[in-house]
Each structure stands twice: as structure tokens, then as C-alpha cells.
C-alpha positions as CSV (number, residue, x, y, z in Angstrom):
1,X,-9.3,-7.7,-1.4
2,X,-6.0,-6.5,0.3
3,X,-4.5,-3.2,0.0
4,X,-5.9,0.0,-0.1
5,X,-9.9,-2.0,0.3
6,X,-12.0,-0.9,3.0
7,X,-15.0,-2.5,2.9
8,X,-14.6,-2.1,-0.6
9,X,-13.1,1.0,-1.1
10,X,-9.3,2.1,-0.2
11,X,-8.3,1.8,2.9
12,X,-4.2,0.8,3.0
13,X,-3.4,4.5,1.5
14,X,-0.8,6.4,2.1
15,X,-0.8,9.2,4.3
16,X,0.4,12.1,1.5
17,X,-0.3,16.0,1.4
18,X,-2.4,18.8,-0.4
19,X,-2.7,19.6,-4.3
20,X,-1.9,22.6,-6.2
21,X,-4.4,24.0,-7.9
22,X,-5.8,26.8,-10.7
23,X,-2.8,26.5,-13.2
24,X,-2.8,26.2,-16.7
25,X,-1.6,22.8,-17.4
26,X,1.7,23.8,-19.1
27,X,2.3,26.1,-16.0
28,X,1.4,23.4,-13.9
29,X,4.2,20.8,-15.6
30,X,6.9,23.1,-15.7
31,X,6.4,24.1,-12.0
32,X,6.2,19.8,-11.6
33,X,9.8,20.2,-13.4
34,X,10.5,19.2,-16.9
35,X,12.5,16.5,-16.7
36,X,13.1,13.4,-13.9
37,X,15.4,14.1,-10.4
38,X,19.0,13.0,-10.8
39,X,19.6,9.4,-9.4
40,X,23.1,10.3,-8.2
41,X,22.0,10.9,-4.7
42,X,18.9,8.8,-4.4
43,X,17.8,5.4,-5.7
44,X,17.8,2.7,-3.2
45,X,20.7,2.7,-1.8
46,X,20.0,3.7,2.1
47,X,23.3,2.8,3.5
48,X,25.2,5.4,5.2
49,X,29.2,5.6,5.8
50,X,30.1,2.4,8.1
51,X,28.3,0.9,10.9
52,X,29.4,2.2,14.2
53,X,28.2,-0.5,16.3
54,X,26.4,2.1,18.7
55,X,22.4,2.1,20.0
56,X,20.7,4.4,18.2
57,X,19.2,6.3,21.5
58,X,16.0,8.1,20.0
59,X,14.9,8.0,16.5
60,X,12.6,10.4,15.6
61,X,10.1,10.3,12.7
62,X,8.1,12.8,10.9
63,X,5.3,11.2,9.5
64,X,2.9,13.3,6.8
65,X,-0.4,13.2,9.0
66,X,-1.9,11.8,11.9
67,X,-3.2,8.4,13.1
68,X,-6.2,8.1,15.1
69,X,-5.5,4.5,16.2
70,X,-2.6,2.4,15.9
71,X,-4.5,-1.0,15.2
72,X,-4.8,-1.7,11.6
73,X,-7.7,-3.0,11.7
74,X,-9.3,0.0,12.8
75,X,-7.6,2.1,10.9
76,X,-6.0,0.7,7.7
77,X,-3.7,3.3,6.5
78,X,-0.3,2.2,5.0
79,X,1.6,4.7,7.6
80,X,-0.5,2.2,10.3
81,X,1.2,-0.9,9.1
82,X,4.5,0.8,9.1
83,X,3.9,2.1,12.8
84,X,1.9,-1.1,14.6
85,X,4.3,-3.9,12.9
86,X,7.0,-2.7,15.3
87,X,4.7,-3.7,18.3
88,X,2.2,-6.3,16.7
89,X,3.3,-9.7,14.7
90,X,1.1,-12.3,12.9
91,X,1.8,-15.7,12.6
92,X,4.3,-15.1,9.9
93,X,5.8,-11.8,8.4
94,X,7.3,-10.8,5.3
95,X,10.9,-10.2,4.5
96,X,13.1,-7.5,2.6
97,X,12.5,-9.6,-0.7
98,X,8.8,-10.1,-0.1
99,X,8.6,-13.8,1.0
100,X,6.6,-15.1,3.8
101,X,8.3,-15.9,7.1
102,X,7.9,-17.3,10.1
103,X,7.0,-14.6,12.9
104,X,4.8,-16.0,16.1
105,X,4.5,-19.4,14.5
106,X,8.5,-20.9,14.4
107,X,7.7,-23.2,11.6
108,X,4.4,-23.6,9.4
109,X,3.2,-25.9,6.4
110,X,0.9,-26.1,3.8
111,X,-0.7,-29.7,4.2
112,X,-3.3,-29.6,1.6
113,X,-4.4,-27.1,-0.8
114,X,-6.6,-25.7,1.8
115,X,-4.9,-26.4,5.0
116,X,-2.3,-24.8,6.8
117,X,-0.8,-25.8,10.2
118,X,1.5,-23.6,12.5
119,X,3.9,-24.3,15.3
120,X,3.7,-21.3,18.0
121,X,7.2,-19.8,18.6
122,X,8.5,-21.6,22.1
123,X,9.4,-18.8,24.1
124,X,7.4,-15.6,22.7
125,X,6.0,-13.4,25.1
126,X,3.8,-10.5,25.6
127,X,5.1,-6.9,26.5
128,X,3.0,-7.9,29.7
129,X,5.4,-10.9,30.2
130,X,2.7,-13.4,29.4
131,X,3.5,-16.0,26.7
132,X,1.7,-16.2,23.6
133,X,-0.3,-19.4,23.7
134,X,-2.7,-20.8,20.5
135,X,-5.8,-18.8,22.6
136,X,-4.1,-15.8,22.1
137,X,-3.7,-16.3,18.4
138,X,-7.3,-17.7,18.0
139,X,-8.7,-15.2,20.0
140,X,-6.6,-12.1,17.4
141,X,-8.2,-14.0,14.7
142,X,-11.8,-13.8,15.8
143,X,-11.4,-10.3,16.4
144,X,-9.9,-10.1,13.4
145,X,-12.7,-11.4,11.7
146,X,-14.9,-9.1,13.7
147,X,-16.3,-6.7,11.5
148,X,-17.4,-4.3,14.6
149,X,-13.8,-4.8,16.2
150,X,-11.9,-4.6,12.4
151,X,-14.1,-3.1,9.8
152,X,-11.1,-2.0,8.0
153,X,-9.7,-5.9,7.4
154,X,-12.4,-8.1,8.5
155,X,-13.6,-8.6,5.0
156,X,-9.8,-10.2,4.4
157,X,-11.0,-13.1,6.3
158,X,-13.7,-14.3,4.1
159,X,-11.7,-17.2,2.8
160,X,-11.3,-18.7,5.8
161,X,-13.7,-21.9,7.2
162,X,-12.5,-22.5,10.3
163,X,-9.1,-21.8,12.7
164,X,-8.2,-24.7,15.4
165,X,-6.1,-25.5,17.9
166,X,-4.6,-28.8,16.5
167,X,-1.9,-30.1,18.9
168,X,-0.1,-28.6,21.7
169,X,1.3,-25.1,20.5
170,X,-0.1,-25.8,16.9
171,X,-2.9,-24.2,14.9
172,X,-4.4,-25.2,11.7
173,X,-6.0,-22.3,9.2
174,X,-8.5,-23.8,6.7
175,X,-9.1,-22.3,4.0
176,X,-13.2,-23.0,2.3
177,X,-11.4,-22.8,-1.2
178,X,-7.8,-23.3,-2.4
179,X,-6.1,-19.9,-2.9
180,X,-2.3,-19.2,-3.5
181,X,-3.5,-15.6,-1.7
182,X,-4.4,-17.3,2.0
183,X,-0.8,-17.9,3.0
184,X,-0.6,-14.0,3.3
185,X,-3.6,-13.7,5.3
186,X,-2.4,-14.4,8.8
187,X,0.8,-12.1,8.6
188,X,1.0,-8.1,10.0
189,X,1.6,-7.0,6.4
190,X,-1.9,-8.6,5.6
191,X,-4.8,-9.3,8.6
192,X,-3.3,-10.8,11.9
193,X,-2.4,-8.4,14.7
194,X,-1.8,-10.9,17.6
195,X,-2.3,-9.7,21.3
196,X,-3.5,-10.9,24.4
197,X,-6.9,-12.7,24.8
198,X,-7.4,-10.7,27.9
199,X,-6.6,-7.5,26.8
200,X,-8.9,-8.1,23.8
201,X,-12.0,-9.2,26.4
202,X,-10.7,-6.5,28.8
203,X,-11.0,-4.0,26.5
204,X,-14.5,-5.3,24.3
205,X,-12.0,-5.4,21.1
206,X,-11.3,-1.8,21.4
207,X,-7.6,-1.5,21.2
208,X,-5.1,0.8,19.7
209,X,-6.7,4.1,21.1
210,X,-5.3,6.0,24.0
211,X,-7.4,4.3,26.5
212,X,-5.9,0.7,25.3
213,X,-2.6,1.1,23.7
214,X,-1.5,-1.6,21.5
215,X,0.2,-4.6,23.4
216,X,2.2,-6.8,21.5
217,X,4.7,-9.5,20.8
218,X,7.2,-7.0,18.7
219,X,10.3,-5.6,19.2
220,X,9.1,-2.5,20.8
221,X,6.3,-1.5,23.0
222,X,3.7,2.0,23.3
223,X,4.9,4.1,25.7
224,X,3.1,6.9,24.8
225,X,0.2,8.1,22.1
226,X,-1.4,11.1,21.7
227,X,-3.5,11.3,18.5
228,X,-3.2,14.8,17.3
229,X,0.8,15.3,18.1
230,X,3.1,12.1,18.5
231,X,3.5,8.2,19.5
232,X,6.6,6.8,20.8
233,X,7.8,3.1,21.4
234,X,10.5,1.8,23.5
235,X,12.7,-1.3,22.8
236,X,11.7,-4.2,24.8
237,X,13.5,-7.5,26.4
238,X,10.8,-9.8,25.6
239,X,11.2,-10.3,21.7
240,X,12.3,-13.6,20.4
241,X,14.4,-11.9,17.8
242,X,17.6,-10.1,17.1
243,X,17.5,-6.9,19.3
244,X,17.4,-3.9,16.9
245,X,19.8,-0.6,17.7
246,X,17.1,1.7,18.3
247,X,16.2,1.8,21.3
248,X,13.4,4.4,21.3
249,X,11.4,5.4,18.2
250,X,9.2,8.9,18.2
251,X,6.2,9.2,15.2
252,X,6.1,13.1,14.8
253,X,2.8,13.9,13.3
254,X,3.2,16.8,11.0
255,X,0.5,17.1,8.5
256,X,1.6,20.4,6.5
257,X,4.5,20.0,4.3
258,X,6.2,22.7,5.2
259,X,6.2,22.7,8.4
260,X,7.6,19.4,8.2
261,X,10.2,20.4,6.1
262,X,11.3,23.3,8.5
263,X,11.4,20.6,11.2
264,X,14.1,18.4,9.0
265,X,15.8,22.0,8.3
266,X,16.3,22.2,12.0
267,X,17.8,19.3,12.9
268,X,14.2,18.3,14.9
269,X,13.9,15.3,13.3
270,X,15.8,12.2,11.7
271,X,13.8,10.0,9.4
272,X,10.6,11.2,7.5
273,X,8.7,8.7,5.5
274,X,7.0,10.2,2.6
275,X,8.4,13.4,1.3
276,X,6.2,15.1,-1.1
277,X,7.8,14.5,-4.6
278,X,6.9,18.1,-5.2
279,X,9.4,19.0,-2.4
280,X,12.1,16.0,-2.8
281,X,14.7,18.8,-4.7
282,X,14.3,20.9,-1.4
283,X,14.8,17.8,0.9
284,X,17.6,16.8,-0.9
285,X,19.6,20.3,-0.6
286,X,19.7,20.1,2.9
287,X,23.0,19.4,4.2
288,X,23.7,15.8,5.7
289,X,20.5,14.6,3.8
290,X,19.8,11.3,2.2
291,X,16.2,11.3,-0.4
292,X,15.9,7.4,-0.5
293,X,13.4,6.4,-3.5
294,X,12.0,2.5,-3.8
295,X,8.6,1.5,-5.5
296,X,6.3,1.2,-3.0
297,X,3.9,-1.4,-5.0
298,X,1.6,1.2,-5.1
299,X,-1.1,1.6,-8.2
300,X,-2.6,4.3,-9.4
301,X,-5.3,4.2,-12.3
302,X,-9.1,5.0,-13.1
303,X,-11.6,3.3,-12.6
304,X,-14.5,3.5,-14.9
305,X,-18.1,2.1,-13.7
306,X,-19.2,0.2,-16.3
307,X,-22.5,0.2,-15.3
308,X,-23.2,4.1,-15.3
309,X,-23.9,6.2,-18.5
310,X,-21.4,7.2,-20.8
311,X,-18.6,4.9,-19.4
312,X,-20.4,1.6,-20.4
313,X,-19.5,2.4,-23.7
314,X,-16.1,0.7,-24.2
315,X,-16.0,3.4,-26.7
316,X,-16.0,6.7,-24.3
317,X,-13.2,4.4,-22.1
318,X,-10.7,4.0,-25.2
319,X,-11.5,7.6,-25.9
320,X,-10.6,8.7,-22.3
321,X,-7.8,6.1,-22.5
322,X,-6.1,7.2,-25.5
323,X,-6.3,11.2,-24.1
324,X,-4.4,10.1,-21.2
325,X,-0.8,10.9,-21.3
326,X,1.1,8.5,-18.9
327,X,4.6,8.7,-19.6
328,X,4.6,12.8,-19.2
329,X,2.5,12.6,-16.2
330,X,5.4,10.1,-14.7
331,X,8.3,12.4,-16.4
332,X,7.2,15.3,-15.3
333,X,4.2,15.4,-12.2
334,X,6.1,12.6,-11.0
335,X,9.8,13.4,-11.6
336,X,10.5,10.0,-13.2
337,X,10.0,8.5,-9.0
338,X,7.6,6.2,-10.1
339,X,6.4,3.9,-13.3
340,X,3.8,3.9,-16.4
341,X,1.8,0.5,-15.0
342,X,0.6,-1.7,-17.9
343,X,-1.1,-3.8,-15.1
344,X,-3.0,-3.9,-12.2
345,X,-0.2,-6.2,-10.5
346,X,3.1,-4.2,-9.8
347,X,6.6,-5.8,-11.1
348,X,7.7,-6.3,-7.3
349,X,5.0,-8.7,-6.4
350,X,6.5,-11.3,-8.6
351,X,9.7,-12.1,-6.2
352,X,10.7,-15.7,-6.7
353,X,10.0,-16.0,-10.7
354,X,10.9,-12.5,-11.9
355,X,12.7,-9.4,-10.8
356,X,11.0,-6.5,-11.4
357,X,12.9,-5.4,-14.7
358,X,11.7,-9.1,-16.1
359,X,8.6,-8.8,-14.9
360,X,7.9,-5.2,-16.2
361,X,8.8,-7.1,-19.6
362,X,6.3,-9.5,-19.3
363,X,3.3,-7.2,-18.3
364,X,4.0,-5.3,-20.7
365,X,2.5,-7.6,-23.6
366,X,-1.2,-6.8,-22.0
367,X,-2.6,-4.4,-24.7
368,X,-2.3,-0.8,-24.0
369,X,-3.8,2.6,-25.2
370,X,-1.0,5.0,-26.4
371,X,-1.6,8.7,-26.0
372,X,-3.1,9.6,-29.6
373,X,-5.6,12.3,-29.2
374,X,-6.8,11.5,-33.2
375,X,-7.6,8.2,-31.7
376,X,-9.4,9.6,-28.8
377,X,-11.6,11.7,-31.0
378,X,-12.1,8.9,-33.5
379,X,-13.4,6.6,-30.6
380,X,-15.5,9.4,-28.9
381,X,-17.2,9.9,-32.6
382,X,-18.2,6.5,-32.5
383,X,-19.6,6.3,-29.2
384,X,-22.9,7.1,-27.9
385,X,-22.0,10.6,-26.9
386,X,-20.0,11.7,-30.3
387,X,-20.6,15.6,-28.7
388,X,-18.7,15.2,-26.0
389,X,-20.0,14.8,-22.4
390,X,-19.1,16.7,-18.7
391,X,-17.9,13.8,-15.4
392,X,-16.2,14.7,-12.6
393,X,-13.0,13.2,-11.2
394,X,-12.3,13.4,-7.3
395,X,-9.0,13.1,-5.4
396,X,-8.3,12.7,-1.8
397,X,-6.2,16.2,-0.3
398,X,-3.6,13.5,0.7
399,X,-2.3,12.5,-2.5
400,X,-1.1,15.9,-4.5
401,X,0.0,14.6,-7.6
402,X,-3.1,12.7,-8.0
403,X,-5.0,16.5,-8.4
404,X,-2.1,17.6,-10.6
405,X,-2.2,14.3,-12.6
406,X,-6.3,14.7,-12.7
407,X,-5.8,18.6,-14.1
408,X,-3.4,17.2,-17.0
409,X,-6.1,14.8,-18.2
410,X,-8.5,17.3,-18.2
411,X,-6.8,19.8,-20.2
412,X,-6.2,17.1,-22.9
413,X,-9.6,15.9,-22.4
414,X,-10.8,19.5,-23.0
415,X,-9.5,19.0,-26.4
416,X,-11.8,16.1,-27.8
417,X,-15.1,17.6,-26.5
418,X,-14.8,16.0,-23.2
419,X,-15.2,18.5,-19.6
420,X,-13.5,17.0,-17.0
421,X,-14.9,18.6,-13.4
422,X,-11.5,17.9,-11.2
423,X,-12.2,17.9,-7.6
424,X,-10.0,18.0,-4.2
425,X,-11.9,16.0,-1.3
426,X,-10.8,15.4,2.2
427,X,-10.0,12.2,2.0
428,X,-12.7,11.2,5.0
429,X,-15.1,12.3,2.6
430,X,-13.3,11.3,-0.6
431,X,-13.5,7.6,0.8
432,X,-17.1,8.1,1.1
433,X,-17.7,8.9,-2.2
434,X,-15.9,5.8,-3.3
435,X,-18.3,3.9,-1.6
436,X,-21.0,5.2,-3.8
437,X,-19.5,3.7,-7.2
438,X,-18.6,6.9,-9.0
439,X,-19.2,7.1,-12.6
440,X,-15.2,7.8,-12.9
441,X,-12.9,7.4,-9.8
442,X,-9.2,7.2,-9.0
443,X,-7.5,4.0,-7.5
444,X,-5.0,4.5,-5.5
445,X,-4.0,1.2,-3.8
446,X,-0.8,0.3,-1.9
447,X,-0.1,-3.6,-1.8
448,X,1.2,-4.9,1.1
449,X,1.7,-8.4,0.0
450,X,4.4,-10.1,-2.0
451,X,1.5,-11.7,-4.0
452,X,1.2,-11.0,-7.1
453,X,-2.8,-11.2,-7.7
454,X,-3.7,-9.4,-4.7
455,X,-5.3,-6.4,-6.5
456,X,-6.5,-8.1,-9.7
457,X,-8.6,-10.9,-6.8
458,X,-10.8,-7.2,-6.2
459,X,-11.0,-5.8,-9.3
460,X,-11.8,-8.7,-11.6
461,X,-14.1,-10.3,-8.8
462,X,-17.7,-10.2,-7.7
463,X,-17.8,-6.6,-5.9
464,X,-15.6,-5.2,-7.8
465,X,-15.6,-1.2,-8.2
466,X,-15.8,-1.0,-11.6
467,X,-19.3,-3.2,-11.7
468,X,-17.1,-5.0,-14.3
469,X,-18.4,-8.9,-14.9
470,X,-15.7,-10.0,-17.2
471,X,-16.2,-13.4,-17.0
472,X,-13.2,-14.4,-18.9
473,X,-11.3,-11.9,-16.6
474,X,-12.9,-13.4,-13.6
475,X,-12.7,-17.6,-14.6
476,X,-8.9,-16.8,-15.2
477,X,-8.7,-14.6,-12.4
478,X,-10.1,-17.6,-10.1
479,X,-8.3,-20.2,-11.7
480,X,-5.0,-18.5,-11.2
481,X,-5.8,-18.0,-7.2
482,X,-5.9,-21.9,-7.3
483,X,-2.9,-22.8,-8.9
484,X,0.0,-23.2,-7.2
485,X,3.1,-23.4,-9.6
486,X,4.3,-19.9,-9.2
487,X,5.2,-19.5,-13.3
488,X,1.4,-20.9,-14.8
489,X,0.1,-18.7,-12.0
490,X,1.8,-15.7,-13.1
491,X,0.9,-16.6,-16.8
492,X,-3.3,-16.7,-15.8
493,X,-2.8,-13.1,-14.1
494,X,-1.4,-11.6,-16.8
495,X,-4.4,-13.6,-19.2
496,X,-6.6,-12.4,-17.0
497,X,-5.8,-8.6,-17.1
498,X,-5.4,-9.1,-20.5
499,X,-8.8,-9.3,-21.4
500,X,-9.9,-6.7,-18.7
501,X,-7.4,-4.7,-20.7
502,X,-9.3,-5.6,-23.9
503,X,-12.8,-4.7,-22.1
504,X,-11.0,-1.1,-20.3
505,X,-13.0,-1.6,-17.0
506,X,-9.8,-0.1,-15.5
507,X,-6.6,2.0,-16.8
508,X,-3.2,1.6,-15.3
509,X,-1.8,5.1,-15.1
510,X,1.6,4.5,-13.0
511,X,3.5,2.2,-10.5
512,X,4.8,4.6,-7.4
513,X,7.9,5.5,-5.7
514,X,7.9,6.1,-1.7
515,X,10.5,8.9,-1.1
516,X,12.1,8.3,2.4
517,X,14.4,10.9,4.1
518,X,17.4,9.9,6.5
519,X,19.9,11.8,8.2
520,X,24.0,11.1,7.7
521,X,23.7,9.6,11.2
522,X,21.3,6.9,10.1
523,X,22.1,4.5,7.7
524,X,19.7,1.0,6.5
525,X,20.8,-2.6,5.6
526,X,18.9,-3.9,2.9
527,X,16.6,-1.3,1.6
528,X,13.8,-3.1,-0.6
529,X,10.5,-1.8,-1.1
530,X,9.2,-4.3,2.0
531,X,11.7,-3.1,4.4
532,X,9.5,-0.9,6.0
533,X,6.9,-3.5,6.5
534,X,9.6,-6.0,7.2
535,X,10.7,-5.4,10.7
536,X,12.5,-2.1,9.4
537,X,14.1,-0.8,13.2
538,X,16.2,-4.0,13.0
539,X,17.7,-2.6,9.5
540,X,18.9,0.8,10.8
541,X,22.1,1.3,12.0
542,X,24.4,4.5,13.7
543,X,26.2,5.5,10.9
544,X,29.7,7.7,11.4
């Protein structure tokens, strides 16, 4: 449901660059290099020499791409969460380890398996000076559940039956069914952007365009916003929190990659979120330059519609599946910056019971399909197409190593009879097409929760893009949204995906990396793959 979904299709994606195309695969892997970047200078490790002590005056960001409108719920992309949770909070928030937190509420409790109750901060205010009051926060959520006002999140809020005002500065969520999932819902890294009743009525719902800037309770405020060039926020006084150092942040939009790279090469910028993994060698051979890598929870994989001819034969899916080299595709398209996923649920969701290397262990015992091209062709011979078949595979212009991933499948494809038509979209039009239940599609889904079912509660669920009606999947899949000890829940997901793996609605291709760029003056406390949805101004520091 969360994620990259809009209204069933992605929506929480990342905001990446164009793909190279017309090479011959083995061309196309050696100019992907051979082998994976050094770790020496990267990794996770974001500090930066000591901590001066001193504001940081301006920071200024290069983003790859622009935004539209700063309000998530218009417009979902991950860059959006990473720009509006500076100026918009929830009720709660996450932290750098992925655990919920109080935000706007001060303190909040799970009563029952389907109620939850929240104190409102004492204190928090508006940029406008007001104070956040419980009509405020009701009022967000109906717009929030607005599908006119939120089309890209509304359908988050399904779960919920109804939202009160419960005692004086308290609220109580209710949820219609008991799901481990609905704590997430009323944070900025899931659903809940909280501002003003009266700006919401003033402005019909319409907010986060240039006629209605976002107003917030956050740390910083929109000060300027000009769709097709830059936004830029200044700290304010108003935040209940720790003030962070910066105390003005600029978004750069800078859609071409190498123009955004000459930017960095002149000193024009000082943070870029994103850098293209095909360019992350060049990024890191400027002088004073920091390539920061951390998973991003991201999954890619195909989706196969299992009600459209050839793919619901399981057989033309294993054949597919078993053509599919993973690990060269992370080795080599991805420079070793990412994963081979065994699951739909990424190792970092599973904060609290496992670290990511334990958890990788344990997802790792849901049946996969090792690259064996004799297997392909034996699984292709018995299926209802033994000849071979043609299907095309689309990818959006904003995610490049999805088109050179998508030209390496079909060059190994090519070789058990299969023709594999690979496609760039714009990714407008790309997200379009999703809509329409492709025969074959990509997934590409960033999670923005710490919870570790949030994709397989889509896929393995009534709606789902693969038409897929596992109903073992499915009962599990349900079963495990309603229990609550964190280790048997974790135990159902993996059950769950195990039998989708069995019935290959969907195959895992690889976990992702985010590759973030800082100069020597910057440096960041507590780099985790939720900083950057995790209040990340307040982890950066002047750095000497």
C-alpha cells in the first residue's frame, strides 16, 4: 500500500536520470564496469573531520529533477518526502534506526489492537505563529483522506474507521481492523502532513504549489518555490525541537546529469542526493568530495500478470526467472551499491528483531531461481509456448540502470527463444502504463517505513499488480498484519513470500543503494538509511 503506490501503481520513486542505450550487452557491462566501487572512500560513514560548532549559513542541494509541488500527497515522489519533512510533521516521525517517534503528538499509545490515542505537543506552533490544536490535525487527516486533495496517499487511509478528538489536546485513530502497519500511518514518512485548518479551507485543499506554499510545524519554513528552477527554506524560531545548524537550505533542480555534475565541479553546490551510480567514479574524483552509499529500502523486481497470456503459465515465469542473472546485474550495472533481494521486504525494515545482515540470512531461505539458462530452456519447453514468445518490458527515463538491467535480460532471454522488446518511457507516461496491468512490468518501490510488510500488504493483497490471488500468500500475509509479537510476525512474512515465491507472481531482482554526495565542509551524525527522512538538517554539521 505504501511506498512507491499511487493509486495502485508507483508513486514514492525516486527521482533518477536517463538510460544508455543500443549496446551489445557485453559492451554495455564493461562500460557499467567490471567489478564493484572500492568501499575505502564510501560506505556509510558521512562524518566529516570534527564538528566546528558553527551555523551552516546556506546549504545548497542539487536534486536529480524537479518537483511540481511540495505536498506529498499531491505529488508522492521520494525526493518530496525528503524536501516537505523539513517543513511538514505528522503525529509521529521516524528515527535514524527506523522506529516510530513522537513528532506533533508528545506521547501516544496503543490501547487496543485497533485504537490508538495521541497527546498533541504543548507548545507547537505554526510557521504562522498559530498553535497546532487537535482541529488542525483532524482537519490534515481529512484532507488526507481526500482523494481529490491527496490522490497520491489517500488510498493509505483505508484502514482507518474513524479519527476523534478524545480529551483536551488528545486524539484517538481507530483503526476498522487490527494491523501492526497503522501505527505508521499518521507519520510524514507515511500519510500525515499536518498544517493549518485555515490554510487548508483557505486554499480548497490546494497546497504545496506556488500559489500556497507549504506551511508547517517543522524546523524550517518555504521562502521561496519556483517549480522549474529551485525551492529554498529558512530555519524558523517556532519548532519545538533542537534547532538544527542550517540555517537556510536551497533544492537546486538539475535534471541532466551532467550538468549537475559540472555544478559539483564548480563549487555551485554542496550536497546532491542521488548521484547516478553510472557517474559515482567521476563524483568521487573530485577533490574535497565525499560519495556516501546506504540502502535506501528500495526494491526492484518484475512483475508478471498472472492473468495475461503467456505469463499465467508458472512455467514461462521460472523460465524467465532462471534467465535472469542477478548477482552480475548487481556486480556489474550496479557496481556492487546495492543487493540481490530474495524478498519483497528489504533487510532494513526488520529494526528491533534483526539487523540487516541477520535478516538478509533469514530471507534468504524463501526459494529462489538461480541463473541456469538449461533450466530456463527446460521450463520454456514445457510451457504452453515451447517456441518461444515476443513481450515487452518498459522503464521509466528516471531510473537508468533499470533500462541497462532490462537490456541484460534480454540478451540472455534472446538465447532460450524468448524476444524481449525493451522500452525507455517518460516516467509520466511510464506510470500510466502501469496502470494498465502490463503483461510484464518493473517494480520499482522505495519504502518509507520501518515496517517490514509494507510492500508484501500490496503485492499479496486484493488489487495487487500482479492479479496474483495466492490465497495462502494472502491468509498469511493478513494474519501477519494482525499479530503483534514482532518475531512470529516476521516469521508469517517470510511464510507468506515463501509461497508467492513458490507461485513466481513476482521476482526479486536487487535491494538498492542511494548514493549521496557531500562536500569536506559538511559532515552528518548518524547516517542510516532513514536519516534523510528522519529530520536529516538536524544531523549535519560545519565540518573543518
Amino acid at each position: 500500500m505504501e511506498g512507491i503506490v499511487e493509486c495502485g501503481v508507483h508513486s514514492r520513486r525516486g527521482l533518477l536520470k536517463a538510460a544508455v542505450m543500443g549496446l551489445a550487452i557485453p559492451a554495455l557491462l564493461e562500460a557499467c564496469g567490471a567489478s564493484p566501487a572500492p568501499p575505502a572512500r564510501s560506505g556509510g560513514n558521512a562524518s566529516a573531520g570534527t564538528d566546528t560548532g558553527r551555523d551552516i549559513e546556506l546549504l545548497r542541494v542539487s536534486l536529480p529533477g524537479s518537483l511540481s509541488n511540495l505536498y506529498p500527497g499531491q505529488e508522492s515522489g521520494i525526493l518530496n518526502y525528503y524536501v516537505a519533512g523539513i517543513c511538514m510533521e505528522g503525529l509521529v516521525g521516524v528515527d535514524t534506526s527506523g522506529k516510530i517517534v513522537p513528532a506533533l503528538a508528545s506521547s501516544f499509545e496503543r490501547t487496543s489492537p485497533t485504537t490508538y490515542v495521541y497527546t498533541i505537543r504543548a507548545g507547537a506552533r505554526f510557521h504562522d505563529g498559530s498553535p497546532v490544536t487537535v482541529e488542525d490535525v483532524l482537519a490534515s487527516i481529512e484532507m488526507a483522506r481526500d482523494a481529490k486533495v491527496s490522490p497520491s496517499t489517500a488510498g493509505y487511509w483505508a484502514g482507518l474507521d474513524k479519527a476523534v478528538r478524545s480529551g483536551e489536546g488528545e486524539i484517538t485513530l481507530t483503526s476498522k481492523t487490527a494491523a501492526e502497519s497503522f501505527a505508521w500511518l499518521p507519520s510524514n514518512a507515511d500519510a500525515l502532513w499536518v498544517a493549518p485548518k485555515a490554510v487548508w479551507e483557505k486554499a480548497k485543499g490546494q497546497i504545496g504549489g506556488v500559489q500556497t506554499p507549504l506551511v508547517g510545524s517543522g524546523p524550517y519554513k518555504v521562502t521561496s518555490f519556483a517549480p522549474d528552477s529551485h525551492v529554498e527554506f529558512t530555519r524558523v524560531d517556532t519548532w519545538w525541537g533542537t534547532r538544527p545548524k542550517v540555517a537556510r537550505i536551497r533544492f537546486e533542480f538539475i535534471a541532466d546529469d551532467n550538468t549537475r555534475l559540472l555544478a559539483w565541479k564548480a563549487n555551485k553546490t554542496d550536497m546532491s542526493l542521488n548521484v547516478p551510480l553510472a557517474q559515482s567514479r567521476q563524483w568521487e574524483a573530485v577533490a574535497g568530495t565525499r560519495v556516501v552509499y546506504a540502502p535506501d529500502r528500495s526494491y526492484a523486481g518484475l512483475t508478471f500478470n498472472v492473468s495475461a497470456k503467456p505469463f499465467g503459465d508458472v512455467h514461462v515465469r521460472k523460465a524467465i526467472a532462471h534467465a535472469v542473472n542477478r548477482d552480475a546485474v548487481v556486480e556489474k550495472i550496479l557496481r556492487g551499491r546495492g543487493q540481490v533481494a530474495t524478498a519483497l521486504s528489504t533487510p532494513e525494515q526488520f529494526g528491533g528483531l534483526w539487523t540487516p545482515e541477520q535478516a538478509a540470512r533469514e530471507l534468504a531461505a524463501i526459494p529462489q531461481y538461480e541463473y541456469d539458462l538449461d533450466k530456463a530452456r527446460q521450463e520454456l519447453a514445457q510451457s504452453s509456448v515451447p517456441g518461444g514468445f515476443t513481450a515487452a518490458l518498459s522503464y521509466p527515463n528516471t531510473g537508468p540502470h533499470l533500462g541497462t538491467a532490462a537490456l541484460a535480460f534480454a540478451a540472455d532471454l534472446k538465447k532460450i527463444g524468448i524476444t524481449l522488446d525493451v522500452k525507455e518511457l517518460p516516467i509520466e507516461q511510464w506510470l500510466a502504463e502501469l496502470n494498465t496491468f502490463p503483461p510484464l512490468s518493473f517494480m520499482w518501490y522505495f519504502n518509507t517505513t520501518g515496517d517490514p510488510g509494507e510492500l508484501g500488504s500490496w503485492f499479496l493483497a486484493d488489487g495487487n499488480p500482479a492479479k496474483y490471488a495466492g490465497k495462502r500468500a494472502a491468509a498469511t500475509t493478513a494474519e501477519a498484519g494482525r499479530e503483534a509479537d514482532q518475531a512470529k510476525r516476521a516469521k508469517l512474512l517470510i511464510e507468506a513470500q515463501a509461497a508467492q515465491a513458490a507461485d513466481l507472481a513476482y521476482l526479486p531482482l536487487w535491494w538498492g543503494q542511494a548514493a549521496v554526495a557531500f562536500t569536506s565542509a559538511i559532515g552528518v551524525k548518524d547516517y542510516t538509511s532513514y536519516t534523510m527522512l528522519a529530520g536529516w538538517p538536524g544531523h549535519l554539521y560545519a565540518a573543518k
